[in-house]
C-alpha positions in Angstrom: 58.6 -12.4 -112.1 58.2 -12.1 -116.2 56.7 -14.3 -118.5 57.0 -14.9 -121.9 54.7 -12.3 -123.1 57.1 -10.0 -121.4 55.1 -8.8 -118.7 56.2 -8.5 -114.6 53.7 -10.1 -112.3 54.2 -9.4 -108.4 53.1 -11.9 -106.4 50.8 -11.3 -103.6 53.3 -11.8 -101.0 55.3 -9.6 -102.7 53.0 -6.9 -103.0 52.5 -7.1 -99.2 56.1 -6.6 -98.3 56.7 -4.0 -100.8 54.0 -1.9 -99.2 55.1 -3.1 -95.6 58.7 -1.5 -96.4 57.1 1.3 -97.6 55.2 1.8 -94.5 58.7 0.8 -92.2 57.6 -2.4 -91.4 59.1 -5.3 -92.3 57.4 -8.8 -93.7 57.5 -11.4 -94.9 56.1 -14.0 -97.4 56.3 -16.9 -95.1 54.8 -17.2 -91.4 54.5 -19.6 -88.7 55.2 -20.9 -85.4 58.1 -23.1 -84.9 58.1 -26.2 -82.8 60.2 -24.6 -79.8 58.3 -21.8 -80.4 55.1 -24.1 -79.6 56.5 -25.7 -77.0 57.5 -22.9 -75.3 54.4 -21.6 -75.1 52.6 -24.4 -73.8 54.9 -25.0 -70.9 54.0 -21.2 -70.0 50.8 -21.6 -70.8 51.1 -24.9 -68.5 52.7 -22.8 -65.6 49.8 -20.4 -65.6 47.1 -22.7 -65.2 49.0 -24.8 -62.4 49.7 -21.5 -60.5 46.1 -20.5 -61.0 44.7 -24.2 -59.7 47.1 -24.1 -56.8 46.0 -20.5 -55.8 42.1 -22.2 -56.5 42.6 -24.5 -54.3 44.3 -23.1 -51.5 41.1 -20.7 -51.3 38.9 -23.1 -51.3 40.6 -24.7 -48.6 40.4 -21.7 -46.3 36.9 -21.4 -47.0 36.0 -24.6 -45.8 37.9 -24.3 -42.7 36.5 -20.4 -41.5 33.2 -22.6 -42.5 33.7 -25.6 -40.8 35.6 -23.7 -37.2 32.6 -21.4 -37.2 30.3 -24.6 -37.3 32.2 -26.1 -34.5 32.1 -22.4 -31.9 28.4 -22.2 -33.2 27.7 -25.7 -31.7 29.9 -25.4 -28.3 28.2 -22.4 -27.8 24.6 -22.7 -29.3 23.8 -26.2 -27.1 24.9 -25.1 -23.8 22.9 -22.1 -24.2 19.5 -23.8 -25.2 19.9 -26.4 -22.4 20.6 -23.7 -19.8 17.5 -21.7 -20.7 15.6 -25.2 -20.4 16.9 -25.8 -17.0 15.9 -22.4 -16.1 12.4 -23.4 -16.6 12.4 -26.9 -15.7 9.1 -28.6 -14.5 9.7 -29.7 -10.8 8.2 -33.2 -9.7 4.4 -33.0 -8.4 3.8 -33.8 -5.2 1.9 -37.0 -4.3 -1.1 -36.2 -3.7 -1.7 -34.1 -6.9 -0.4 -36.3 -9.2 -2.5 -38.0 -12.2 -2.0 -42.0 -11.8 1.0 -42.9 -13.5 2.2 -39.3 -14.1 4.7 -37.8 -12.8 8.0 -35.1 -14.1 10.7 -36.8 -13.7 14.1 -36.0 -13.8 16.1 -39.3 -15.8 20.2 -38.3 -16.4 22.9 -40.2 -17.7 26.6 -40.0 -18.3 25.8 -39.3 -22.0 21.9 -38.4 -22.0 19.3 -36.4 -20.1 15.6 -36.2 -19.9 13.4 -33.2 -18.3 10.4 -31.5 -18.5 10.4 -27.6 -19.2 8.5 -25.0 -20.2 10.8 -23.0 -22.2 11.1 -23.3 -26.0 13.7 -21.4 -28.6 11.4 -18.6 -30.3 9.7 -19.3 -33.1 9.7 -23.1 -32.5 6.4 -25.1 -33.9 6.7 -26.7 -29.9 5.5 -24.8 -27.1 3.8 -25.1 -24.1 5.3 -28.3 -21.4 7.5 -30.4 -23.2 9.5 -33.4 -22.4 13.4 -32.7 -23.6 15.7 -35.0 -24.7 19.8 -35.0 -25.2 20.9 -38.3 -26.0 24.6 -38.6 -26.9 26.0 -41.7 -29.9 29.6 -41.6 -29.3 30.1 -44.1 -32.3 28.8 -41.6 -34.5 29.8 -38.2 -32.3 25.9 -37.0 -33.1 24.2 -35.4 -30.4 20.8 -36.1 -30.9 17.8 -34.0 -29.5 13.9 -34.6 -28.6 11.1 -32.7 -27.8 7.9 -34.3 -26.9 4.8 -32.1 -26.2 3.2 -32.9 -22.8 -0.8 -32.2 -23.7 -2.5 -35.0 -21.4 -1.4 -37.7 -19.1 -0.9 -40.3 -21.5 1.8 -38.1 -22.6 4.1 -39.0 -19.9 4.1 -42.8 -19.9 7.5 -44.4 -20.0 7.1 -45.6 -23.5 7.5 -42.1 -24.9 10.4 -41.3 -23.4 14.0 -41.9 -25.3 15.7 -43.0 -22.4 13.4 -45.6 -20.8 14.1 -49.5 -21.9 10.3 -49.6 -22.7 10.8 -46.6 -24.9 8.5 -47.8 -28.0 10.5 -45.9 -30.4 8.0 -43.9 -32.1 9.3 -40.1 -31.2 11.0 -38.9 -33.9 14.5 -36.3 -32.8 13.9 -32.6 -33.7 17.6 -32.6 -34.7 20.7 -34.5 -35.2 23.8 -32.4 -34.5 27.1 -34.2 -35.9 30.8 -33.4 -35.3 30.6 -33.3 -31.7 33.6 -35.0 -29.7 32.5 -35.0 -26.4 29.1 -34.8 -24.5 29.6 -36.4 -21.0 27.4 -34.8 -18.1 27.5 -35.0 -14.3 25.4 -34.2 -11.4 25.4 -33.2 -8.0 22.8 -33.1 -5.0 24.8 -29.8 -3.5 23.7 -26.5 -3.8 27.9 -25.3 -4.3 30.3 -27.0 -6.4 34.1 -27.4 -5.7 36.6 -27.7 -8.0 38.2 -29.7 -6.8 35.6 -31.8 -4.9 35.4 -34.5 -7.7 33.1 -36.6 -5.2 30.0 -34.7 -5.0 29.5 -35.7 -8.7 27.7 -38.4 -9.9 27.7 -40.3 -13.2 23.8 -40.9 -12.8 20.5 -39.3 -11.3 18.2 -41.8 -10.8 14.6 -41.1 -12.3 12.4 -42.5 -9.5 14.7 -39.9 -7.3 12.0 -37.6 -6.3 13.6 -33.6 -7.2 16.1 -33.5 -9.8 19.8 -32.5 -9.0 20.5 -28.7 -7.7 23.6 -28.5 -10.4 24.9 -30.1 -13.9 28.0 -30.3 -15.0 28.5 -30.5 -19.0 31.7 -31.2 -21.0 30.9 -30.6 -24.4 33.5 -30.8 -27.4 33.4 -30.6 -31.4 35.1 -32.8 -33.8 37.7 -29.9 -35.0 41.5 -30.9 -37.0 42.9 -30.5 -33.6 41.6 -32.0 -30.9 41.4 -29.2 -28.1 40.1 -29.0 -24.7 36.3 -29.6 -23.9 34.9 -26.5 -22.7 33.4 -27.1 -19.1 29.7 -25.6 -18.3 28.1 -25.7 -14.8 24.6 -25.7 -14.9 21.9 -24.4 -11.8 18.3 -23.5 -11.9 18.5 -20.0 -12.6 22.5 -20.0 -13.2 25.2 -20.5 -15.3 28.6 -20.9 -15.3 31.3 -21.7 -17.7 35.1 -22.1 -16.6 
């Protein structure tokens, strides 16, 4: 544009789209978004971030359930294995005449608990030596709860320590508390050989004045999964195991 002295003066702008055409390009002296323009791009930027989440989440998701299914074969598999090497070394009832006054190993099971003595303990545990184990069952709370009580002196088997006597004082502290478990209902039998079909030789209870302790356990044990499946079925005897 001129003035009145006569001279041209190119504005800025100008200048930049004379030297833009120049160069083949083409410009211009005002830019900017428009408001579709804006809009536009948040709805794809919108769309990208939702796919993004949903693809987060979905992962995440599986994550959790590899986690939590491994969690759940871990513990069908872990606790039968630990209570069959127990029973393998279980601590048979003195006789008589050799027992200390008042002590004695006895053999206490339940539906949904179960008291020994053994002499086996997982490697590396703090607990060795005799020890008094305990598997006591809260269905309310599907927690299978475990205690071990080292057996160091007589006093060490008085009723009052053990979990499931009624003049259990309370004091033993469990070793572990293993949640998500379904089912824990056990069953035993005086024979030697089990039938499968025999549901009379098993017995809800094995009393603990009884003086040997069964000759086979049966264990249904189950974990707390999305889908409720089938409790796997374990048969326990002193040296054996089998699972069907």
């Amino acid at each position: 544009m001129s003035n009145s002295s006569g001279t041209f003066r190119v504005r800025p702008c100008e200048s930049f789209a004379v030297v833009a055409k120049r160069k083949g390009f083409s410009a211009f002296c005002e830019m900017g978004f428009t408001l579709l323009e804006l809009l536009v791009t948040i709805t794809l930027v919108a769309m990208v971030v939702l796919v993004l989440s949903m693809a987060l989440k979905l992962t995440i998701g599986a994550w959790e359930r590899g986690q939590r299914e491994g969690d759940e074969k871990l513990i069908a598999a872990s606790i039968p294995r630990l209570l069959e090497r127990q029973l393998e070394c279980i601590m048979p009832n003195a006789p008589a005449r050799s027992r200390v006054k008042g002590a004695r190993f006895a053999f206490c099971g339940k539906k949904d608990a179960i008291s020994f003595f053994s002499c086996f303990a997982p490697m590396g545990s703090s607990l060795q030596g005799l020890l008094r184990m305990t598997y006591s069952y809260d269905s309310d709370k599907k927690t299978l709860i475990l205690y071990e009580q080292p057996i160091t002196r007589p006093q060490d088997l008085k009723e009052e320590l053990d979990p499931l006597s009624d003049s259990w004082n309370g004091e033993l502290k469990p070793v572990s508390e293993i949640r998500g478990v379904s089912i824990f209902e056990l069953m035993y039998s005086g024979k030697e050989m089990f039938d499968l079909e025999d549901e009379d030789q098993w017995e809800e209870e094995w009393a603990c004045n009884l003086p040997s302790p069964p000759k086979l356990i049966r264990l249904a044990i189950g974990t707390q999964g999305k889908e409720q499946s089938s409790p796997a079925i374990w048969y326990f005897h002193v040296g054996k195991q089998m699972r069907f």
